[in-house]
GURO-456419 format. One record per residue (C-alpha): residue number from 1; x, y, z. Coordinates in Angstrom, 2 decimals, padded with zeros to 5 digits. Layout:
BEGIN
R num    east   north      up
R NUM       X       Y       Z
...
end
This chain:
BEGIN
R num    east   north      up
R   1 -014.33  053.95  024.80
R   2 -017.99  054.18  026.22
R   3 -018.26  057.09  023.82
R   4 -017.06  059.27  021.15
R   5 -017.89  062.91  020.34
R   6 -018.83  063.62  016.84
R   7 -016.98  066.86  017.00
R   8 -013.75  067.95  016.41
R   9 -012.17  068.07  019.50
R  10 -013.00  064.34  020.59
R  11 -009.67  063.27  020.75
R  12 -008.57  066.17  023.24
R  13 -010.23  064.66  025.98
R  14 -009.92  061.40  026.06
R  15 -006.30  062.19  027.58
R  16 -004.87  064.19  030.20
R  17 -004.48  067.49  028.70
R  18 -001.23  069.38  029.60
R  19 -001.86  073.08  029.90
R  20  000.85  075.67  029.60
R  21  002.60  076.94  033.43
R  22  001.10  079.80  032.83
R  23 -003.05  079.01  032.23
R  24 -005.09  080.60  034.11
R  25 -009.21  081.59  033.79
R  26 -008.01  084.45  032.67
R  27 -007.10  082.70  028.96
R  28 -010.87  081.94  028.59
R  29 -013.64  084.42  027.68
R  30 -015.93  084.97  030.34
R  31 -019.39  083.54  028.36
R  32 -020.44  082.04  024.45
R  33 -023.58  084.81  024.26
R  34 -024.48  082.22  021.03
R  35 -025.48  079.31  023.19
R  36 -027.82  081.55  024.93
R  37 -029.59  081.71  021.84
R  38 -029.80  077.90  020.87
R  39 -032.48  075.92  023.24
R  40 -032.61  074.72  027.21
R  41 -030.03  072.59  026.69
R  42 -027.34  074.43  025.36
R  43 -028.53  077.15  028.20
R  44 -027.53  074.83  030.84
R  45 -024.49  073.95  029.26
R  46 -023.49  077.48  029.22
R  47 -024.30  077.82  033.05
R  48 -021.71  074.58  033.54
R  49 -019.24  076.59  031.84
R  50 -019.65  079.98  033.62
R  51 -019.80  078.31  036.61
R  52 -016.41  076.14  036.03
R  53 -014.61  079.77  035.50
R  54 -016.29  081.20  038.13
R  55 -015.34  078.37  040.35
R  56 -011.20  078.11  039.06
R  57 -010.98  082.10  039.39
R  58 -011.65  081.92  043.02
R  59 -009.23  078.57  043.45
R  60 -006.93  081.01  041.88
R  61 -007.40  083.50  044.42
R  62 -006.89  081.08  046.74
R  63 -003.57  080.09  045.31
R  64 -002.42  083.96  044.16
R  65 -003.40  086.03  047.24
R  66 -003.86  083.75  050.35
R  67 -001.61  081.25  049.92
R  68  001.42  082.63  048.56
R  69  000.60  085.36  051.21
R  70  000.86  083.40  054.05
R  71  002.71  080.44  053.26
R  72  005.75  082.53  054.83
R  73  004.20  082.67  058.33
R  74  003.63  078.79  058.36
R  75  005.26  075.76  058.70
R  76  004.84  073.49  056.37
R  77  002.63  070.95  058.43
R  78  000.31  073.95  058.77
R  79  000.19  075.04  055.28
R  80 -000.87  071.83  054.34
R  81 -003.42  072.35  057.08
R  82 -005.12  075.16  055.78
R  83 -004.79  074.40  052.33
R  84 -004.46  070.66  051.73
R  85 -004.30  069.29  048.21
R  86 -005.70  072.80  047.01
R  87 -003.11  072.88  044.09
R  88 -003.99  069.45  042.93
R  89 -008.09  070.52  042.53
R  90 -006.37  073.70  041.07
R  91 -004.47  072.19  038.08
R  92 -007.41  069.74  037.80
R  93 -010.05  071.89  037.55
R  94 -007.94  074.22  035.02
R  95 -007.84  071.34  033.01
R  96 -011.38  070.46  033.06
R  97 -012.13  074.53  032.51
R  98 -009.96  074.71  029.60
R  99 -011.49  071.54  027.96
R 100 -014.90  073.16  028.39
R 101 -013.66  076.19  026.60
R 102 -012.29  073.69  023.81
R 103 -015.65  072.19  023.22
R 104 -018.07  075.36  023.66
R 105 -015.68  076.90  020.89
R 106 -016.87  074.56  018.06
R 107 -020.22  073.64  019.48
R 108 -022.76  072.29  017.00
R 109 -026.34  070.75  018.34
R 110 -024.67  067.32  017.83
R 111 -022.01  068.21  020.40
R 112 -021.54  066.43  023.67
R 113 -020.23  067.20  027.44
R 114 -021.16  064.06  028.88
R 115 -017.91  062.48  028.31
R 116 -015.69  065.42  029.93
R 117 -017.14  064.23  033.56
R 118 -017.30  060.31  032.68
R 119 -013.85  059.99  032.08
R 120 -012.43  062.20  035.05
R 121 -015.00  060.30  037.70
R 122 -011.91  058.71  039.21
R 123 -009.71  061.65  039.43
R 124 -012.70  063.75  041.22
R 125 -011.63  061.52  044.25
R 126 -009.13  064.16  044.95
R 127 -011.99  066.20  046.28
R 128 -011.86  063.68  049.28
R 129 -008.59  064.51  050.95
R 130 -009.79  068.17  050.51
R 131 -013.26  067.56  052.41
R 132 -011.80  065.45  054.96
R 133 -009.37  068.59  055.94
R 134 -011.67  071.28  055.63
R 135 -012.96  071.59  059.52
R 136 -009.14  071.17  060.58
R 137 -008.62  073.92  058.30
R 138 -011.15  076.02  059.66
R 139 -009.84  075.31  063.63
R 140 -006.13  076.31  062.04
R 141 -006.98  079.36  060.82
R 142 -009.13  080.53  063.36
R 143 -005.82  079.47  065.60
R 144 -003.61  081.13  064.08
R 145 -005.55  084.59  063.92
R 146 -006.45  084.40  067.79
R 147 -002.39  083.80  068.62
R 148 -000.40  085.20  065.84
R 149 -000.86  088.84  065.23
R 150  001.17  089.05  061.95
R 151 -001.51  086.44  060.56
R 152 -003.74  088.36  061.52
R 153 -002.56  091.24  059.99
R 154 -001.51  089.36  056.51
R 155 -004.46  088.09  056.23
R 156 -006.48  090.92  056.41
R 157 -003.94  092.51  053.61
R 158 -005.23  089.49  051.66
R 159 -009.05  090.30  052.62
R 160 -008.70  093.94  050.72
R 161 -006.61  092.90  048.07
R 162 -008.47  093.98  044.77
R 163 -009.09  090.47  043.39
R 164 -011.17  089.20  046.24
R 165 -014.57  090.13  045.84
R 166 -015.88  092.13  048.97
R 167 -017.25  090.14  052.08
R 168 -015.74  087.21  051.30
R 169 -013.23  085.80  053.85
R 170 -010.19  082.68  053.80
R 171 -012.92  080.08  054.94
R 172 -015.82  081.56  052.35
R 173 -013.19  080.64  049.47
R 174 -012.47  077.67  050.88
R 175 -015.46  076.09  051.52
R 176 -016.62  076.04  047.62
R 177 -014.56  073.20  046.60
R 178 -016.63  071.14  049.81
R 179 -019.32  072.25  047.50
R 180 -018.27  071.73  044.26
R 181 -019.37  068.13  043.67
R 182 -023.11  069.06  045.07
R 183 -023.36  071.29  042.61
R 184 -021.93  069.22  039.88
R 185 -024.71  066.92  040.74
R 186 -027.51  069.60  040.22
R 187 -026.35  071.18  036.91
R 188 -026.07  067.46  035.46
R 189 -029.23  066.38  036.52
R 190 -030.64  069.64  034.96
R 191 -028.59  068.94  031.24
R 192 -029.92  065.15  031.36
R 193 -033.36  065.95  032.04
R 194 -033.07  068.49  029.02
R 195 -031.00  066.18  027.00
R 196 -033.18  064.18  024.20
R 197 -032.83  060.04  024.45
R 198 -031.77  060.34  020.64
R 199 -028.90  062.93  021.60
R 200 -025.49  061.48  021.57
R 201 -024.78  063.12  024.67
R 202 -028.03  061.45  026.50
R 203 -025.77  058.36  027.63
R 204 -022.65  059.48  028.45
R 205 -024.66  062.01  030.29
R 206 -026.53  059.64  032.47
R 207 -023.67  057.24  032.60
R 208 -021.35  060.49  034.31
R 209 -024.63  061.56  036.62
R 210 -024.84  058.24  038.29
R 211 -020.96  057.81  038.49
R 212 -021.25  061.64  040.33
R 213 -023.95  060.37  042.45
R 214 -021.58  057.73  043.53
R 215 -018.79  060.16  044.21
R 216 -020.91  062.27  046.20
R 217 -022.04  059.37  048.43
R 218 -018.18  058.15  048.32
R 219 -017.00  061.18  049.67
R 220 -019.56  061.93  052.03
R 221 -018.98  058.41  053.64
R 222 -015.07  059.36  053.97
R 223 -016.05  062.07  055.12
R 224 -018.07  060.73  058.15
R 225 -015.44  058.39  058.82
R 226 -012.68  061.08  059.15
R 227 -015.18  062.97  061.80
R 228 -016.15  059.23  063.54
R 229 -012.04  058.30  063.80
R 230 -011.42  061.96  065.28
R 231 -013.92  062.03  067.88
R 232 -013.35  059.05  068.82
R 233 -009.53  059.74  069.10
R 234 -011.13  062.67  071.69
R 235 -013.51  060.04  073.42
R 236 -010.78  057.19  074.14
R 237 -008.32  059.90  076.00
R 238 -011.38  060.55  078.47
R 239 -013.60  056.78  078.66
R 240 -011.10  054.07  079.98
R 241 -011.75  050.88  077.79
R 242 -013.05  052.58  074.83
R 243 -010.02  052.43  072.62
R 244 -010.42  048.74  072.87
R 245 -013.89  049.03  071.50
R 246 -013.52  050.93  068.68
R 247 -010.30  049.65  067.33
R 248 -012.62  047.10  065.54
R 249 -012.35  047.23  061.74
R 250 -015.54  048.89  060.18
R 251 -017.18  050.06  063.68
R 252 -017.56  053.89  063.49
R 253 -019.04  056.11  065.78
R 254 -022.67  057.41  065.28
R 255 -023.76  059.60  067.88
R 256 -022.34  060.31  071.83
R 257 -024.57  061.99  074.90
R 258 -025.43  061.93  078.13
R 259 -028.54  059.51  079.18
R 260 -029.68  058.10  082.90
R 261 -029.37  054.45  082.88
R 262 -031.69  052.59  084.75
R 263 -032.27  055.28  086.94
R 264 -033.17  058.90  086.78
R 265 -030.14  059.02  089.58
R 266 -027.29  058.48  087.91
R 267 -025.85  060.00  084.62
R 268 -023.98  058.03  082.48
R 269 -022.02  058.56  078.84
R 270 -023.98  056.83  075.71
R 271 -021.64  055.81  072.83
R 272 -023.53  054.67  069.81
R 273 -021.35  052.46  066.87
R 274 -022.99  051.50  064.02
R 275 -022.86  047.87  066.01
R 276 -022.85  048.43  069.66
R 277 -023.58  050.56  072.45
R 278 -021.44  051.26  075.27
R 279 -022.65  053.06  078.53
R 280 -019.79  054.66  080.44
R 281 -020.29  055.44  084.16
R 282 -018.35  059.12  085.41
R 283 -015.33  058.39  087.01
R 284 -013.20  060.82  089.83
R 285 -012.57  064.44  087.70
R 286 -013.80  064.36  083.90
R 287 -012.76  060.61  083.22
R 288 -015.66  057.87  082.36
R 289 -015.06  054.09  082.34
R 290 -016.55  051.58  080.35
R 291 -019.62  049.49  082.10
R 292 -021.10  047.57  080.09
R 293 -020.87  047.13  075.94
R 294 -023.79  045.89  073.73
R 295 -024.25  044.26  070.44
R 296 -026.77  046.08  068.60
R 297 -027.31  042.92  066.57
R 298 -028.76  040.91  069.72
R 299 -030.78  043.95  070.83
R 300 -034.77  045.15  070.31
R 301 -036.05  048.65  071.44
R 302 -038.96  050.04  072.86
R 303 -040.21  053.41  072.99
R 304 -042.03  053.53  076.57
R 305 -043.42  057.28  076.15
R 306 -046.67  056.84  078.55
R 307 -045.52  053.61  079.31
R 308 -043.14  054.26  081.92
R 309 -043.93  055.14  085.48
R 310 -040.97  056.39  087.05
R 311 -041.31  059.54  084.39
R 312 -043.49  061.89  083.33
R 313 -041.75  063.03  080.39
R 314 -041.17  061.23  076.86
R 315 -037.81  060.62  077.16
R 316 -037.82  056.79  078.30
R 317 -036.51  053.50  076.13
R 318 -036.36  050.29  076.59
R 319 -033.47  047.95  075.75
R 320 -033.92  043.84  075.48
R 321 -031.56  041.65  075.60
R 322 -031.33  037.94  075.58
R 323 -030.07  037.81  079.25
R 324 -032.27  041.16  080.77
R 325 -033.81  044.43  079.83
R 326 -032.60  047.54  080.31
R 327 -034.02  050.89  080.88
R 328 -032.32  054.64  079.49
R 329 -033.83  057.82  080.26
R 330 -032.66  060.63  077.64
R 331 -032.21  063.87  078.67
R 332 -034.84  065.47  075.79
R 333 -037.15  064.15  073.39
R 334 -034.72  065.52  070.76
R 335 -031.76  063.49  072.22
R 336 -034.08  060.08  072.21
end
C-alpha cells in the first residue's frame, strides 16, 4: 500500500467497511471538542469531520423524508430522475463518515486522514452519474409540481416536516452532493498546506489532493459532455444535416447563436464544435439547414473591430480559409 497509518485503526480502512442496516449520522457524536484544542491542523481535520455529518444527515433527509415520500407518486423511470444514484453516494458517504468517526476516536498527533480519500478516489466516480442528472432532476421536479397537484401537495408535507431545516427546498438538498467534491478540494488543500513535510500524513495527503483535483476535472468534463450530447440531441431535430456532423467521435458542442454571415442582411445559426463550425441558414417555419461546415483546424481569425466598413459597431470577424475568407457579424460584443 502507498501508506500505512501508525494508529490503531489502519487496517479498518484499507477495506470496504460494512456498516450495520441500520447506521445512520445519528450513531456519531456531533464534534471531538479535544481536537479543537490541539493545533491548525487537527482544527481542520475537525471541520472535515463536521462537515462529512453535516453533509450524510441531509443525504439522509433526502432518503427519509423526500424520497420515501414521494416515491409512491412516481414511476420508477422518474424516481430515478429525481433522485439518481442518491442511495449509492448515501451508503458511500456513511461509510466514509463512520471511518472518520473511527479515526478521530483514537487520534494522536501521529495520526493520518490522508489515506481515507486516496484509497476511495475511484469510487468518488459515483458522484458523476449524480452530476450528470442533476438539471434533469431539477426540470422533473419542477414538472411534476406544475401538473400534478398531489406532488405538489406531498411535497410541501415534506418541506415542513421537522427534520428539514427551514428554507430549504427538494432542489437545495439536492444540489450539495453537485458540490460535494468542490468542497472536498478546499478543506484538503487547507489540511496539506497545514500538514508538516515530516508528518506521515503529508504524502498521502498530497497524493489524495491531486487524485481529487483529477476527479473534479473528470467529472466536470462528463459533465459538459452530458450538456453538449443533450443540446445537441435538441439542435439536430431543428438544423437538417447536423446529426451527421456531430455523430463524429470526440466532437462536442461548445457554444450555439445567432450571427449575420457575410452580410448584415441575413441571419444565420452558428454551431461551434470543439473542431468545426457550421453556419445554418433559416429554413420555412423554425427549421435551419446546414450551409456550409468548417474545420477549425484549417482556419485563422481576425478581429476587424474598426477595421470593417460595412459596421459601426465591434461586433465583426473575420474567417480565412485556404480557398476564401469569410466575414460574421455577431449580434453583441458579448456574443463575439
Amino acid at each position: 500500500p502507498l501508506f500505512r497509518s501508525k494508529s490503531n485503526n489502519s487496517s479498518f480502512d484499507q477495506l470496504p467497511v460494512a456498516l450495520s442496516p441500520g447506521f445512520s449520522s445519528e450513531s456519531c457524536p456531533p464534534s471531538f471538542p479535544n481536537l479543537l484544542l490541539v493545533d491548525a491542523r487537527s482544527r481542520v481535520i475537525h471541520e472535515i469531520y463536521t462537515s462529512e455529518l453535516s453533509y450524510v444527515r441531509g443525504l439522509e433527509t433526502i432518503f427519509e423524508v423526500f424520497m420515501q415520500s414521494l416515491s409512491s407518486l412516481l414511476e420508477s423511470t422518474e424516481v430515478d430522475g429525481i433522485f439518481a444514484n442518491l442511495t449509492s453516494i448515501l451508503s458511500f458517504n456513511q461509510e466514509l463518515l463512520h471511518s472518520l468517526y473511527i479515526r478521530l476516536a483514537t487520534w494522536s498527533e501521529r495520526s493520518c486522514i490522508g489515506d481515507l480519500f486516496l484509497n476511495r478516489i475511484t469510487r468518488f466516480r459515483i458522484y458523476t452519474v449524480y452530476c450528470n442528472n442533476y438539471d434533469n432532476a431539477e426540470a422533473l421536479i419542477a414538472q411534476k409540481t406544475k401538473k400534478k397537484k398531489d406532488f405538489e401537495s406531498a411535497l410541501n408535507s415534506c418541506h415542513a416536516d421537522p427534520r428539514c431545516h427551514v428554507g430549504l427546498t427538494l432542489s437545495s438538498y439536492l444540489l450539495t452532493p453537485v458540490q460535494r467534491i468542490p468542497r472536498y478540494l478546499l478543506l484538503l488543500k487547507e489540511l496539506a498546506e497545514k500538514t508538516p513535510s515530516r508528518h506521515l500524513d503529508h504524502g498521502p495527503l498530497r497524493e489524495a489532493l491531486e487524485k481529487m483535483n483529477e476527479l473534479a476535472d473528470y467529472v466536470n468534463s462528463q459533465i459538459r459532455e452530458e450538456q453538449s450530447r443533450k443540446a445537441l440531441g435538441q439542435l439536430g431535430s431543428k438544423v437538417a444535416g447536423l446529426k451527421s456532423l456531430s455523430e463524429k467521435k470526440g466532437r462536442t458542442l461548445v457554444k450555439e447563436g445567432q450571427v449575420f454571415f457575410m452580410s448584415i442582411k441575413k441571419l444565420y445559426q452558428c454551431i461551434l464544435f470543439n473542431d468545426l463550425i457550421v453556419f445554418a441558414v433559416k429554413g420555412d417555419g423554425k427549421h435551419s439547414e446546414v450551409e456550409l461546415a468548417l474545420e477549425l483546424n484549417s482556419l485563422w481569425f481576425e478581429d476587424l473591430s474598426d477595421l470593417d466598413p460595412a459596421t459601426t459597431q465591434e461586433d465583426a470577424i473575420e474567417i480565412y480559409t485556404p480557398d476564401r475568407p469569410y466575414t460574421i457579424y455577431c449580434r453583441s460584443r458579448n456574443e463575439k
